[in-house]
N, C-alpha and C positions, 0 to 999 in steps of 0.2 A: 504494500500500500504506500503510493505515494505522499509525504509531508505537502502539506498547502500551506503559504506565508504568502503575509501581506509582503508590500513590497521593501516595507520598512523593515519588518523582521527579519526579509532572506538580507537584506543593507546589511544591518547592523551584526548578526552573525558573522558573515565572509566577511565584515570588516575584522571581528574578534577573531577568525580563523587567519586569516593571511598576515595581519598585521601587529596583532598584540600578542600572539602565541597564547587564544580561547580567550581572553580577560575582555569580557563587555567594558570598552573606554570609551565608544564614539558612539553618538547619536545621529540621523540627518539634523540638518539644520530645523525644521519644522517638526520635529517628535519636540518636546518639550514639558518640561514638568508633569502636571499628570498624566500625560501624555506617555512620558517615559515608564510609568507609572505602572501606566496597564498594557504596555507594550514587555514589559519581563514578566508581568503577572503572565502573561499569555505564552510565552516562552517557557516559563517557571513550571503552568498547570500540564503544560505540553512536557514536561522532561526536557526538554532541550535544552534549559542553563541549571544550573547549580550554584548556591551558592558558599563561599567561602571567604569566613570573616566578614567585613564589609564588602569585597567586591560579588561581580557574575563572573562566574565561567562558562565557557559552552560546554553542555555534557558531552559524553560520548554519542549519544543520540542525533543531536544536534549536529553530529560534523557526519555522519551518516546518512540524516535527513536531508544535509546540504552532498554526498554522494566525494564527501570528501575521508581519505583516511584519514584515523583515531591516529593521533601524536603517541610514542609510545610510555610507557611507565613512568612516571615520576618517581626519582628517589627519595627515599621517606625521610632523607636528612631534610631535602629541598622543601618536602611538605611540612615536616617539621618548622620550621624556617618561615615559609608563608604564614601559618598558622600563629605561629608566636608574635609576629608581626602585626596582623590582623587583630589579636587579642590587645595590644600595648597601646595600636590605632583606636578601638572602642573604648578604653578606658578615656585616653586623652580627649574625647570627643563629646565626653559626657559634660552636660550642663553644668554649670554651676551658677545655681540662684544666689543674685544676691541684689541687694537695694543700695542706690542711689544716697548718698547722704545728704542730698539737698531735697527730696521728694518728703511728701504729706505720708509715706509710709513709714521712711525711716524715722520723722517728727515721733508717729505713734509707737513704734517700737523703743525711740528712747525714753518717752512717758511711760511705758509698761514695763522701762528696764529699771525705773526709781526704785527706793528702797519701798516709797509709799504709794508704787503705781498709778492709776487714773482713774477716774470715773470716766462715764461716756459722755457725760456734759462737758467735763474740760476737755474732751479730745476734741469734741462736736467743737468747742470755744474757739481751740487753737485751729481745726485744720477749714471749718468752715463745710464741713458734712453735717450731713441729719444722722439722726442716734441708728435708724434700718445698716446706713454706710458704713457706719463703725463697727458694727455687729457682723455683717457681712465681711469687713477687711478683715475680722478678728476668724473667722471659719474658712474664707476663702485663701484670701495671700499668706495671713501669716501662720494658720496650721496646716492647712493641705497643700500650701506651693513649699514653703519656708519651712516646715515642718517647726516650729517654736510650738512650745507647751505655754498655755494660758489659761493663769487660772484666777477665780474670782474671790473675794472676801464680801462676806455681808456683814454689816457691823451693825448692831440692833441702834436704830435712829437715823442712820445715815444711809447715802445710795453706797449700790456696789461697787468695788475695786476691785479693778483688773490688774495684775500682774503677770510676766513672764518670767515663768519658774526655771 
């Protein structure tokens, strides 16, 4: 049974076959963002790329579908080697949240780092939000983005204090 490809995908493979030794680097100029997207998804669903660390490779499939011979064995130092590589690239590539120390977040975060934390009236005071905004930055940015622990005191006669534990 013969493989059927768009024209993009028979592209973009014989680009990874002839010229990068299998490693998907080159798009046409018009595949673009999600574009690229669902053009490896389709490749991917198909077996024809694989992938390794961050990058694509073309499977073995893939250079058979294109009626090209399979590259022979890779030595397991070399893969060794890709892999370690790949692993060191994901690390370094991972996010790191952080705030702005001129922003109405960091303002709130230094309020909630006092010994005597805040209320939501003084926070509302200083940043010029409604009490819902506080309450929200307080569940949104700074425990589910920012991961910080907040926590509150109720003191009999007075509103609550917010602290970052």
């Amino acid at each position: 049974m013969k493989t059927e490809f768009t024209a993009a995908q028979h592209a973009i493979l014989a680009h990874a076959i002839h010229n990068t030794d299998g490693k998907i680097a080159w798009f046409p100029d018009n595949i673009k963002g999600g574009a690229r997207k669902k053009v490896l998804e389709g490749l991917f669903n198909r077996v024809l790329i694989t992938p390794l660390g961050s990058d694509w490779f073309v499977a073995a499939e893939g250079y058979d579908a294109l009626g090209v011979p399979r590259p022979g064995p890779i030595a397991v130092e070399v893969l060794d080697e890709i892999i370690k590589s790949a692993e060191v690239t994901d690390e370094s590539q991972t996010p790191v949240r952080r705030t702005r120390d001129n922003s109405k977040q960091a303002t709130v975060i230094g309020m909630l780092k006092r010994p005597e934390g805040a209320t939501i009236p003084q926070i509302c005071e200083v940043t010029g939000w409604l009490a819902h905004t506080v309450r929200g930055t307080f569940t949104g940015a700074l425990k589910k983005k920012l991961g910080l622990i907040i926590v509150s005191d109720k003191i009999q006669g007075r509103t609550r204090v917010y602290r970052i534990d």
